[in-house]
N, C-alpha and C positions, 0 to 999 in steps of 0.2 A: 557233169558236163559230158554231152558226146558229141563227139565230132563226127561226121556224115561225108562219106567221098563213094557216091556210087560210080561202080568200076566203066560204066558207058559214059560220065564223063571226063574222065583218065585221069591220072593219076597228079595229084595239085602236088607245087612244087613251092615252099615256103606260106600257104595257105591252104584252109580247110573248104569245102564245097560247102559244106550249113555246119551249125552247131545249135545242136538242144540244149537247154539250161533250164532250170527252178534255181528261185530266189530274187535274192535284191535285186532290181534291174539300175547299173550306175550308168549313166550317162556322162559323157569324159569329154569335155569341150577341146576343141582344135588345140593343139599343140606345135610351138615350135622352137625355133631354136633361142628362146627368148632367158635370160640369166635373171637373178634375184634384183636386177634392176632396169630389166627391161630391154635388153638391149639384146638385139640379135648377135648371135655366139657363135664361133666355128665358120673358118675359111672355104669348106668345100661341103658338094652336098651329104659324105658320109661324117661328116665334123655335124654338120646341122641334124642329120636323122639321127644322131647319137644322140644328141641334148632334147631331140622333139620327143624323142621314145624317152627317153629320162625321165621329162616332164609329163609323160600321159601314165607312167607307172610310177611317179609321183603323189600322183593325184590319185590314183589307183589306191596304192596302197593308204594314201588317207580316207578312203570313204571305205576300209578294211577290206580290200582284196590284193590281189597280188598278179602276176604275169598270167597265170594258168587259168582264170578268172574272164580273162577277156573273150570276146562271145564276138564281135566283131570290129576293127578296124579300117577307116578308109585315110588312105595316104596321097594327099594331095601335092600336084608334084611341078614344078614351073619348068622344068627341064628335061622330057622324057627321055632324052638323049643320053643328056646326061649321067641320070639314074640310074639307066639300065648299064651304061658303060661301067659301074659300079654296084649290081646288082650282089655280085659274093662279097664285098665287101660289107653292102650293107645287110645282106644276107649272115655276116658272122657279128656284126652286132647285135642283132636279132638276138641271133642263138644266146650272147653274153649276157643279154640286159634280160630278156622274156621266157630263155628257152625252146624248145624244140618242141612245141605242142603249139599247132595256129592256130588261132579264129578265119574266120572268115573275114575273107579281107579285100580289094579293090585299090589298086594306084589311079590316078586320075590326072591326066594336065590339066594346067592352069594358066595363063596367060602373068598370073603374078597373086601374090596374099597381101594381107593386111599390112605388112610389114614390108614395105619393097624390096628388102636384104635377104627375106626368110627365102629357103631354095624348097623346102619341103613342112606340110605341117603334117601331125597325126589328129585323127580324131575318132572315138570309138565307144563300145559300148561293153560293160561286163555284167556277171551277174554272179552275186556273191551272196553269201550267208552271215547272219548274224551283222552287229550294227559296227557302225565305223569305229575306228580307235583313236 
């Protein structure tokens, strides 16, 4: 995988400008802060991207890839205000759960998700070698 940051358009800060891949292309549906029963988890919106990023590197690693894997993410988000006022925050769970290698990636407002609780979903795409485990 190579990650692509031409220097004209400056230098990305928690994501990659493009990234090149061969192989599996995994398709990772929205994620959020949903628990083994369903039920939206986590009082704040770094409690919520904790459990959404959980569950998209969940799913990840069930279709046999793993953080470094991911090719692109979009982060859909009900409170830009919010989010951003905890940008390092959620900026240091990144780092814990995924690492410090980005995909290409995009936040997005949203007006609300499927789950009227949920504060943020993830959803994204990787592209991995050899077959799931």
């Amino acid at each position: 995988m190579e990650r692509i940051n031409p220097p004209e358009l400056g230098k990305p800060s928690g994501f990659s400008h493009a990234v090149v891949a061969e192989g599996r292309v995994v398709f990772l549906a929205g994620q959020t802060a949903l628990d083994a029963s369903n039920k939206i988890v986590g009082d704040g919106v770094v409690e919520q991207f904790e459990r959404a990023l959980g569950n998209l590197l969940a799913s990840l690693r069930a279709a046999g890839g793993s953080p470094e894997n991911l090719c692109s993410v979009t982060i859909y988000i009900v409170d830009m205000a919010d989010y951003r006022a905890h940008a390092r925050e959620i900026g240091a769970v990144w780092k814990r759960l995924a690492g410090t290698e980005y995909p290409a990636m995009a936040g997005i407002g949203v007006s609300r998700l499927w789950d009227e609780e949920a504060l943020v979903e993830l959803q994204g795409f990787a592209v991995v070698s050899g077959k799931a485990g």
